[in-house]
N, C-alpha and C positions, 0 to 999 in steps of 0.2 A: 504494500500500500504506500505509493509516495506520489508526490506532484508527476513525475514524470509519466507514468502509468496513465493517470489521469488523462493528461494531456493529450497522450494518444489515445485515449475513449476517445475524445471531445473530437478531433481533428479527425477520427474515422466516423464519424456520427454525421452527414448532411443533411437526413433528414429532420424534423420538427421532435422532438421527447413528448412522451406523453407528458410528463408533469415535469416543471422547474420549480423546484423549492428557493427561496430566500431566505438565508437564514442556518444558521450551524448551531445552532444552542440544544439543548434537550428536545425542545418542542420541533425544531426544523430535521433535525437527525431522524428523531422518530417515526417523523412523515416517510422522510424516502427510505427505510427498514421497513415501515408497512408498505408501502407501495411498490416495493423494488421485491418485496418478496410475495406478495400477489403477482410478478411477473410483469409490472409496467417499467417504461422506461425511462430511468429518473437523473435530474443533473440537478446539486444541493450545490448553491454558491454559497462564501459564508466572505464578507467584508474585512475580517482580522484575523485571529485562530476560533480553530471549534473551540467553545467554551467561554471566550474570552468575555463576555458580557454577564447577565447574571447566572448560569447555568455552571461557574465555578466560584460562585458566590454564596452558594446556602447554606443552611444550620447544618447540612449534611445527615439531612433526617430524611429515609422515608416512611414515613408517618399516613396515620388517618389523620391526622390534624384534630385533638383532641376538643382545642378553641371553637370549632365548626359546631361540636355536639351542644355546648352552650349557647351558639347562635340560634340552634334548632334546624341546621342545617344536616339530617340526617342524611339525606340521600348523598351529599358529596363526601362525610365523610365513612356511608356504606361503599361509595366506588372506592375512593382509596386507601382503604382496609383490604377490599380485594387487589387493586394494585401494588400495593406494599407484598402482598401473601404471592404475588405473580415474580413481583420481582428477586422477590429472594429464592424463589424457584430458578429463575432463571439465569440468575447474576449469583451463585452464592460465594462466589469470588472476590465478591465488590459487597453486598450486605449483608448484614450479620445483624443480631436480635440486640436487646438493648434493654436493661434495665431501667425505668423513670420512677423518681422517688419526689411526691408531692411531699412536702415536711408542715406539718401540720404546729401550728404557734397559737390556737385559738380552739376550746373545746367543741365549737359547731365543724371543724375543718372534715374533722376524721369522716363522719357519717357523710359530710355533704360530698366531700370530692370521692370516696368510696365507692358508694352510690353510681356516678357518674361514670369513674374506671372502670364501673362492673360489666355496665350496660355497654361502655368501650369496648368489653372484651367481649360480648354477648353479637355484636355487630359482627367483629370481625369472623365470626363461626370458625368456618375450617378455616381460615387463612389466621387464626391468633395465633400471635408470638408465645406468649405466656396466662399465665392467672392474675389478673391482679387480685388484690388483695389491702386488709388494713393491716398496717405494722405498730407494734410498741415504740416506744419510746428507744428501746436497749436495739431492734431490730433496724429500724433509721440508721440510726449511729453507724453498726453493722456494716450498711450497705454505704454511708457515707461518713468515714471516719472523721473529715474535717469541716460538718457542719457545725455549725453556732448552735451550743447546748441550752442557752438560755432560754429559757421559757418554754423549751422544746418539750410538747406531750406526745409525740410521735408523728405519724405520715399513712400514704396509702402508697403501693406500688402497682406500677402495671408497665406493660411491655410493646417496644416498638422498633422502628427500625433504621439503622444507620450504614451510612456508604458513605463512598469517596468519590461526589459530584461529577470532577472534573475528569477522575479515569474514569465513571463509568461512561460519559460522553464520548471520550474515546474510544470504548472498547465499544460502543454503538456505532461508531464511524465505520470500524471497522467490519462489525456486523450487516450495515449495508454496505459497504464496497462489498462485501463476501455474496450478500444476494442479488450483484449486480448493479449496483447503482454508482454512480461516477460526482463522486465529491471532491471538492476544491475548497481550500481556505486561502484567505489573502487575492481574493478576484472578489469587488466590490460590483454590486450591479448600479448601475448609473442612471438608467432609464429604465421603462416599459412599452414595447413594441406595442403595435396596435393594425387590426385590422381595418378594410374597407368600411366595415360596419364601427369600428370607433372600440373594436375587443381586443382586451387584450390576448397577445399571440406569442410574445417572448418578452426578453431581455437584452438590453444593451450593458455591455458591461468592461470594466477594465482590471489589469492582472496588476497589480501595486506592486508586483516585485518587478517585473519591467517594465509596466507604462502601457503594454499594448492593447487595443480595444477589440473587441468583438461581440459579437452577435449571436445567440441562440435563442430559438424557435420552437416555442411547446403548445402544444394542446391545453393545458392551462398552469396556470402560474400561482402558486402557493406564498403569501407572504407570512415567514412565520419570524419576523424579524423580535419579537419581544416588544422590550421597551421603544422600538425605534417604529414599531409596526405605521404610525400615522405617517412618518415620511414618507416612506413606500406609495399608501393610499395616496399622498398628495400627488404622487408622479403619475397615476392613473388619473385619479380623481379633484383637480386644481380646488373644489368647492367641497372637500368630503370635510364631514363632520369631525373632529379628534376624540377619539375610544382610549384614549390611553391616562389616564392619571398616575406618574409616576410618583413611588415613596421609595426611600432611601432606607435598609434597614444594614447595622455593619455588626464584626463582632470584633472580639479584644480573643487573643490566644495568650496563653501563660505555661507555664512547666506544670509536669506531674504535679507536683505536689501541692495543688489548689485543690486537686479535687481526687485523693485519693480511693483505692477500690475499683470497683469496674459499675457503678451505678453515676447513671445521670441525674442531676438537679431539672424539673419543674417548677416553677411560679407561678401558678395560674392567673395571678394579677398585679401587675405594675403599677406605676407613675402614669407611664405614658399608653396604658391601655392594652399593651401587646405580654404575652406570655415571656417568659426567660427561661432561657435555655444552659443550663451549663452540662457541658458533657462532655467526658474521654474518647478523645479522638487523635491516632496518629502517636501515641505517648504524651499527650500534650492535653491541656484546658479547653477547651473552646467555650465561650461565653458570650449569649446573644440572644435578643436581636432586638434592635429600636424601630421605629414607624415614624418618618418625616419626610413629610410632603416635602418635593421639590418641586424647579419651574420645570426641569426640561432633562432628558436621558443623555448621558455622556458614557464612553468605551470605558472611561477606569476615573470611576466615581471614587469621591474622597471623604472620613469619617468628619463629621463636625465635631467641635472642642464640645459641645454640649451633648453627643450623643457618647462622646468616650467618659464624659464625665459621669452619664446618668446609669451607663454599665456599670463602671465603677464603683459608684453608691448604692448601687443595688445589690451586686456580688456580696459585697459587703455587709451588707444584712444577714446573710446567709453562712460566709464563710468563714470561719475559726482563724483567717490569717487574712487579712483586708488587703484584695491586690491594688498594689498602688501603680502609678504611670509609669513606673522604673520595672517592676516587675511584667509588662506587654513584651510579648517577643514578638507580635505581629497585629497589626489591626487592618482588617479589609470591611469596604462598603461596595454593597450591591443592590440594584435597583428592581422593585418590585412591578414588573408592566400590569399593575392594575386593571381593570374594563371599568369603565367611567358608569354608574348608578346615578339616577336623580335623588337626591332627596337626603344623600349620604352626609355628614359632615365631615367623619373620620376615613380616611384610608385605612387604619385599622379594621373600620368596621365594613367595606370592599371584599364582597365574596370573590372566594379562590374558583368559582367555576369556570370552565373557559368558555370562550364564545367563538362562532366560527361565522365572519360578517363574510359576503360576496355583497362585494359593489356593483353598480349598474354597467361597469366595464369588463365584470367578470375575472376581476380579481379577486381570488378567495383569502382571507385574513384568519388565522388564528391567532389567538391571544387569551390573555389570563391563566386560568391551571395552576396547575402546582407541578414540580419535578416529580412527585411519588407519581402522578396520572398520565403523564407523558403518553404510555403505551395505549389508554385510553383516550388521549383527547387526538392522536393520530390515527385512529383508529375512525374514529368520527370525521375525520379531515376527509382521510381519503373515500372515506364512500359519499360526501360531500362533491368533492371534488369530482372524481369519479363519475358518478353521474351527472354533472354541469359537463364535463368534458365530454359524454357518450365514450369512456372508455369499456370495453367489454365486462361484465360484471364478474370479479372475484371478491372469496372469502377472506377475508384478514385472516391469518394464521400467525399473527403473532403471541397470541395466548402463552405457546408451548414452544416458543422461539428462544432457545438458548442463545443468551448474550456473546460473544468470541470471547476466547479465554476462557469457558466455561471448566469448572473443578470444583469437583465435591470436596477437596482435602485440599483448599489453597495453604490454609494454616500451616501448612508442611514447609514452604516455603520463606517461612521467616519474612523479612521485609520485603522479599519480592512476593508475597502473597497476593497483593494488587493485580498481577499479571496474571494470576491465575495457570490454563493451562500453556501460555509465552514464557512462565519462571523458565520453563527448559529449556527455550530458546537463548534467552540470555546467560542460564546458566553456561550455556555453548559457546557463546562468546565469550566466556569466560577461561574454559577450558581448552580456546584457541592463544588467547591473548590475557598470559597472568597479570598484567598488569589493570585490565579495566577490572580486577575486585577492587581495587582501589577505593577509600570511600574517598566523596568529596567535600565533604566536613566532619569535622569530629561530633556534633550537636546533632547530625542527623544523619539515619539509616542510607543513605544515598551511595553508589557505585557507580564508576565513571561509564561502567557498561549499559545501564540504562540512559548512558546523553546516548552513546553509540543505536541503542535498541529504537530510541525515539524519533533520531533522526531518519534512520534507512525505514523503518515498518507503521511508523507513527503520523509523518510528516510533523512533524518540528521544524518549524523555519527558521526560530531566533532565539536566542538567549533566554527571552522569557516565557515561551513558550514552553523550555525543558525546565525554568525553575518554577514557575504557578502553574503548570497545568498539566505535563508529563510527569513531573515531579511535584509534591507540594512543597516546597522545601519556602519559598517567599510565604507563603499562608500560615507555615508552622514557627518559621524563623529569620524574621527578615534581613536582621544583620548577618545571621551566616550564609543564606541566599548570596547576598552583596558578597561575601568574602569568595563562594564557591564559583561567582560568574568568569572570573578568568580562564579557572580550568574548563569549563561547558565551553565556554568561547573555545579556547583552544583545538578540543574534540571536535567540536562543531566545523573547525575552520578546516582541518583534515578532512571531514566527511565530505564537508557542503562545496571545497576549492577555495575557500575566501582567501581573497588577499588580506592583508595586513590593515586599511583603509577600512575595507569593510567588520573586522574584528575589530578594530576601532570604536566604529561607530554603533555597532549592536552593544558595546558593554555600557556606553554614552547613554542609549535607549534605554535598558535596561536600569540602570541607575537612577532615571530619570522616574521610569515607573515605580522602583523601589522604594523611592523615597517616601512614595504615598502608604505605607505601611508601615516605617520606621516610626514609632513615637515618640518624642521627644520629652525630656520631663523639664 
């Protein structure tokens, strides 16, 4: 799987594709993996890298979204209770089950949110993780050694589920190239073709890594850009309404040792309206997530001083050791593509379900969702789609579609566990060349063999691509990110031919991105 491959799809293809996806995130992947393995013929453009926008931005949950069942939003979060129970079937390489420990500080707590995790688990039927259940006081502790004892009369637990966002989009990438579909990152589409009748019919588009433009020709055209989705429309539609209200939500990461054990913290009520999330991910803290409207969607969103400071104070409530700005090893912000409601005040309170608008020019738009429904809101796309197109009628069959990489025992693999059944691959490169065990920092699991694995099978075009999103290593550690980018440039510069000018300038780039997660105290 690399550009170059691509490329010869693309130049042997003259005729029109059944579908052109826009868009490389969870929701655009997904579409051409459903589509591409019903047997249609699919070309996914993606403007930056796969991932690069919110789809390696989340709590790294996939979740029913327990906050929905308090809305009264049963039916959304019935479908993704069963998406969660599909995904980990399918992916059990990439999610794995999860302990959540609501802690209880208020004698109505136990019964009310008990209650509630019951019927959570009653929902998900056959696809439950676990029991929840109410805990003591001594049981809490148990599962979370370094919660704040004060006043504490116990908790309730229940069970859910967690991955790693940005490989599993990857190993979706590669799941449709594998059923045939021809995906490119870093080819921005620029325009929207148009028939006699004023339909849309393709894509104007250009390749960012050389400038050159071209044109392709579909049957119809999928805009699954996310947060960006109303650009897109505007290129069809000069007068379309905007669907999109975008909120900023970031998180703070810290060292083990904020939140010892293998249980996640629950909040089920903030400050600012939204749930909080602390959980063990990666050997590391993760802690999140805040709600704040912004004006407008940007490629590499940045945390505000008042949303670092409101984790902060809230962690803090909770935790036996108060993390302060010095103890962040990384803070990333990612943007939520809302679907615009009347009558809403809060973007908090903006359902996760998705919507799937066609314009009068026969552009099809999805948007909203959540990462845990991906397989389901693509699923809906393409028979959507589909039929506007008159493409011949198939079954989705991704229900039972193993993810690439699929491995019942990744665990075996230690830190290339991620890779699933590729750990052997790179083991192999290993066992050509002693030198890529090499790690590339001391602070984190990383081997120079996975820059190597990234670039040839992955498409990894630049420096940042192997550190936020082949690697997590900028999400877990930003300062040793920055230290490790020499050596990834290096490898890179072997793989990819670069001269000296251009390793120059990718570390320049990178640096540049890094900063927006470094914290400063």
């Amino acid at each position: 799987m690399n550009r170059t491959e691509m490329w010869r799809r693309i130049d042997a293809h003259p005729k029109a594709w059944d579908m052109i996806v826009v868009g490389g995130g969870a929701t655009g992947v997904g579409v051409a993996i459903d589509a591409a393995a019903r047997g249609y013929d699919v070309l996914l453009l993606e403007q930056s890298d796969f991932g690069k926008g919110t789809s390696s931005r989340s709590t790294k949950l996939a979740h029913g979204g327990v906050r929905y069942l308090e809305q009264g939003n049963i039916g959304l979060v019935l479908e993704a209770l069963k998406e969660r129970g599909l995904l980990l079937q399918n992916a059990p390489h990439l999610v794995r089950d999860l302990a959540f420990v609501v802690p209880n500080y208020d004698w109505w707590e136990a019964p009310f949110y008990g209650l509630g995790l019951k019927l959570y688990q009653l929902l998900a039927g056959k696809y439950g993780f676990g029991t929840s259940r109410i805990l003591t006081r001594e049981e809490t502790l148990e599962h979370l050694p370094t919660l704040k004892t004060e006043g504490l009369r116990g908790g309730a637990v229940y069970y859910d589920g967690q991955f790693d966002d940005a490989r599993l989009l990857i190993h979706m990438v590669a799941t449709a190239f594998e059923q045939g579909a021809t995906l490119l990152n870093y080819v921005e589409v620029t325009g929207l073709t148009k028939d006699a009748q004023g339909f849309v019919d393709g894509v104007s588009a250009r390749d960012v890594e050389t400038g050159d433009e071209f044109r392709a020709a579909a049957t119809v055209v999928v805009n699954a850009t996310g947060a960006f989705s109303d650009l897109l429309r505007l290129k069809a539609e000069p007068a379309a309404t905007p669907m999109i209200v975008p909120s900023q939500g970031i998180h703070l990461v810290f060292d083990a040792s904020f939140l010892q054990g293998n249980s996640a913290i629950m909040v089920p009520h903030t400050s600012d309206g939204r749930v909080l999330f602390a959980i063990p991910w990666h050997s590391h803290t993760l802690v999140g997530t805040t709600d704040t409207p912004i004006p407008a969607a940007t490629l590499e969103p940045v945390a505000m001083e008042q949303e670092i400071d409101f984790i902060l104070a809230t962690a803090a409530q909770y935790l036996t050791k108060a993390p302060t700005r010095d103890d962040v090893l990384s803070v990333f912000a990612g943007i939520r593509p809302l679907v615009r409601a009347t009558g809403v005040a809060s973007t908090a309170a903006l359902s996760r379900d998705h919507v799937i608008h066609i314009d009068r020019s026969g552009l099809v738009t999805i948007c909203g969702g959540k990462w845990t429904t991906y397989r389901h809101m693509a699923e809906d796309c393409v028979d959507q789609a589909g039929t506007l197109a008159q493409l011949p009628e198939q079954p989705c069959v991704t229900h039972h579609l193993h993810i690439h990489g699929f491995h019942d025992a990744a665990k075996q693999f230690g830190s290339l566990a991620v890779y699933g059944s590729d750990a052997y691959k790179i083991r192999k490169l290993i066992e050509i060349d002693a030198r890529l065990s090499e790690p590339l920092h001391a602070a984190l699991p990383y081997v120079k063999a996975e820059v190597v694995w990234a670039v040839r099978h992955e498409m990894a075009r630049t420096v940042e691509d192997i550190l936020a999103r082949r690697t997590r290593a900028l999400f877990l550690n930003a300062r040793a990110a920055l230290e490790m980018a020499p050596a990834v440039a290096d490898l890179m510069a072997s793989e990819l031919h670069w001269g000296e000018d251009t390793r120059t300038k990718q570390l320049a780039a990178f640096r540049d991105v890094a900063s927006n997660y470094v914290l400063h105290s």
